[in-house]
C-alpha positions in Angstrom: 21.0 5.5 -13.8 21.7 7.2 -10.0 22.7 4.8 -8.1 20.2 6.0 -5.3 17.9 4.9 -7.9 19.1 1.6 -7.7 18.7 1.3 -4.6 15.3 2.4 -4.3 13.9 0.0 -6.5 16.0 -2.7 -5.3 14.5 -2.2 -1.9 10.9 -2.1 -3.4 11.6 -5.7 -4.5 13.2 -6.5 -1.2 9.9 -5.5 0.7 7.8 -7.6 -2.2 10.5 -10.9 -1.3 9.5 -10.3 2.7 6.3 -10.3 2.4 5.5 -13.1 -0.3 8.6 -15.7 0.6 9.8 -14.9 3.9 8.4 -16.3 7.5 6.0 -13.2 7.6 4.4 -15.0 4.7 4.1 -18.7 6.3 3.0 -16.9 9.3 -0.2 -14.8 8.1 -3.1 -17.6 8.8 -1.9 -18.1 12.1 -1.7 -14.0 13.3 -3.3 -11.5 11.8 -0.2 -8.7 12.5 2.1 -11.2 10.0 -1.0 -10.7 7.3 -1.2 -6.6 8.0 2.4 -6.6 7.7 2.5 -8.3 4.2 -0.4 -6.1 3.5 1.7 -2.7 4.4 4.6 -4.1 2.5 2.8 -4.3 -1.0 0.9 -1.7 -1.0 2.5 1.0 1.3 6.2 0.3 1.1 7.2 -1.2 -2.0 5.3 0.6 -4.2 6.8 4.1 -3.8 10.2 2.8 -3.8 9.7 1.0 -7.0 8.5 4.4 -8.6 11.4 6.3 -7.0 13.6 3.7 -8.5 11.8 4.1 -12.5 14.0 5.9 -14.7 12.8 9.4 -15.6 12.0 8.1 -19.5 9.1 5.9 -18.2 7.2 9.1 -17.2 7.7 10.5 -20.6 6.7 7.0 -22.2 3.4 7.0 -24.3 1.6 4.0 -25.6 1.3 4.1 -29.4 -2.2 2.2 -29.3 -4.9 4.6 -28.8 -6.8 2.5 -26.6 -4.1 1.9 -24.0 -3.8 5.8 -24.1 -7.2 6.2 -23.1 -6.9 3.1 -20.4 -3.7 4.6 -18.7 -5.1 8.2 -18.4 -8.1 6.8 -16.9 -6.1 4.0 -14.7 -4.0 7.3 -13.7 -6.3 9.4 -12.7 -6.2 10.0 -8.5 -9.8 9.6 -8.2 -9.4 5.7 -9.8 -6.3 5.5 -7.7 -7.8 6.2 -4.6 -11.0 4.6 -5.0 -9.5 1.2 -6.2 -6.9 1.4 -3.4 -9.8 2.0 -0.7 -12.0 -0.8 -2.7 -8.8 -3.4 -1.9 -8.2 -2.1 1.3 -12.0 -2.7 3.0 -12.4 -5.5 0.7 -9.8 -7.7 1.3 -10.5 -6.9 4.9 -13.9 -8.5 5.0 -14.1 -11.6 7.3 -15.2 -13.6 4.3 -12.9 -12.4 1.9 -10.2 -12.6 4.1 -11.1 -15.8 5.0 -11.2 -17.3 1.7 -7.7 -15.1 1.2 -6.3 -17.9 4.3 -8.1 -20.9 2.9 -7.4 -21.3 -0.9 -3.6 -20.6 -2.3 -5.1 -19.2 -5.4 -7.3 -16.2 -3.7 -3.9 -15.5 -1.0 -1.6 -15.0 -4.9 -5.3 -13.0 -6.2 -5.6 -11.2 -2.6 -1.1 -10.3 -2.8 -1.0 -9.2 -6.5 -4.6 -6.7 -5.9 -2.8 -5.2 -2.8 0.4 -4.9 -5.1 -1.3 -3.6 -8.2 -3.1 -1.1 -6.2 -0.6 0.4 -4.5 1.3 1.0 -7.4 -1.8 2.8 -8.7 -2.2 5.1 -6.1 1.4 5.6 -5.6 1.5 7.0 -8.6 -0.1 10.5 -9.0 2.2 11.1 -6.0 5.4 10.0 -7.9 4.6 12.2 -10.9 7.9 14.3 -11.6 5.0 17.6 -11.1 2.2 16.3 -8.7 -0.4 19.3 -8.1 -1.1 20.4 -4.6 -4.3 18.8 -4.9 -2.4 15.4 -4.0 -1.8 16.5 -0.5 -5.6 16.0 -0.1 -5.4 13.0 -1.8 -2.8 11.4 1.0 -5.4 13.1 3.7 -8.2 11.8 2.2 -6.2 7.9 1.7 -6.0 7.6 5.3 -9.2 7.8 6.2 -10.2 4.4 5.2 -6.9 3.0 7.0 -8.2 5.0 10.2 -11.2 3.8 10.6 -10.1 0.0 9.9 -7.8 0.8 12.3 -9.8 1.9 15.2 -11.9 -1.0 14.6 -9.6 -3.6 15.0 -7.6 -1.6 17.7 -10.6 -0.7 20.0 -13.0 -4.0 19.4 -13.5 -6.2 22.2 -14.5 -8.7 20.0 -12.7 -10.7 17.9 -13.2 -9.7 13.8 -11.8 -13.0 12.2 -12.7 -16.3 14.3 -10.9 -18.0 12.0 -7.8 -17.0 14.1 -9.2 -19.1 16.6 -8.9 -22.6 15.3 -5.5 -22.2 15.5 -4.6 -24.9 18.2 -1.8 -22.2 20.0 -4.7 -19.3 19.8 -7.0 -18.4 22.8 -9.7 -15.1 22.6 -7.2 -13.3 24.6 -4.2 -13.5 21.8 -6.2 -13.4 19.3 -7.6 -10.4 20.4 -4.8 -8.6 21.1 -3.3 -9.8 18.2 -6.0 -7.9 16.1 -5.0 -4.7 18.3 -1.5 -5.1 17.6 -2.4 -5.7 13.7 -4.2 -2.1 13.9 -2.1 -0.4 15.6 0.7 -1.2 13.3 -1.5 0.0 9.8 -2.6 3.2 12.1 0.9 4.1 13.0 2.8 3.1 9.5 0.4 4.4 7.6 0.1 7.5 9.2 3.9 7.4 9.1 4.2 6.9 5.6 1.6 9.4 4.4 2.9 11.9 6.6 6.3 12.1 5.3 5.4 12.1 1.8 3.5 14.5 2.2 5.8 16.7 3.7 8.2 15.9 0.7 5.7 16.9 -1.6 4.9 20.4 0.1 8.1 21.2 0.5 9.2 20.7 -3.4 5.8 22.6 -3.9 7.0 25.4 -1.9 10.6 25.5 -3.2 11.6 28.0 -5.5 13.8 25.4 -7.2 11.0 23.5 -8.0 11.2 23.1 -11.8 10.3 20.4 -14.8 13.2 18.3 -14.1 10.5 16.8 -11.5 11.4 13.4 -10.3 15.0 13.9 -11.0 15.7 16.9 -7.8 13.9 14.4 -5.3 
């Protein structure tokens, strides 16, 4: 296997460590940036560097069982991608939800594993070794539940979780601008992320070089 391979996947799993065992994790009920960060970690970082880091056979890998044929096409269709990943997104992102996310251990590992899962879902259509051009919209169309999430938290001048008030070192004012700091950094990484993979995918779209050996001339 390519060593930049390797490395890829061996960075996905690095982002997966930060945000489930490191201080970001301890931090998340007490700021609501250290709970957008874990959230940007599983489902916007890791997963594209764990699929850059799959060998090539995986793509070519078919499930003997009929069934699971029919469940992966359908589980790998963008539409079910995107839809699943927006459903997590806005979900999870629901005072309530995220509230009982910060209360009970069981629904924070639930609430982790669904941003993780869906990620990886919707990362892939744009990690197949020959994604269609349609998949630019799809990154277009991806942000636009991050954007206005985004704009809510950044521009609010009220405060979307008060649970981030009981916290005794928390006044409105830091909590506040903590939640603008929280959307500001999905808005910009997002945007980042999105961006550049999209670029790399017009650009091998465009390239005359661009051939069935797919994932392999990244």
């Amino acid at each position: 296997m390519a060593a930049w391979r390797i490395g890829s996947f061996v960075l996905g799993l690095a982002a997966i460590a930060v945000a489930i065992v490191s201080p970001v994790s301890a931090q998340d009920r007490e700021m609501l940036t250290a709970h957008m960060i874990q959230h940007l970690l599983l489902m916007t970082i890791a997963p594209p560097l764990l699929w850059l880091g799959a060998p090539p056979k995986l793509w070519r890998s078919r499930f003997a069982n009929r069934r699971l044929q029919r469940v992966a096409r359908f589980a790998g269709r963008p539409m079910f991608a995107w839809t699943l990943s927006a459903a997590v997104l806005v979900g999870w992102h629901i005072p309530a939800a995220l509230r009982l996310g910060m209360q009970s251990g069981a629904w924070h590992a639930v609430e982790q594993f669904s941003f993780l899962a869906a990620g990886l879902l919707f990362w892939r259509p744009v990690m197949q070794p020959r994604p269609h051009w349609s998949i630019l919209v799809y990154l277009f169309l991806a942000t636009l539940p991050c954007d206005v999430l985004s704009a809510f938290l950044v521009f609010s001048d009220r405060v979307a979780y008060p649970m981030y008030l009981c916290m005794p070192a928390n006044s409105g004012a830091k909590v506040l601008e903590d939640q603008q700091c929280a959307g500001a950094l999905m808005w910009t990484c997002v945007t980042v992320v999105y961006l550049v993979a999209g670029t790399v995918l017009a650009t091998r779209m465009l390239s005359p070089r661009n051939d069935a050996r797919g994932l392999e001339v990244i």
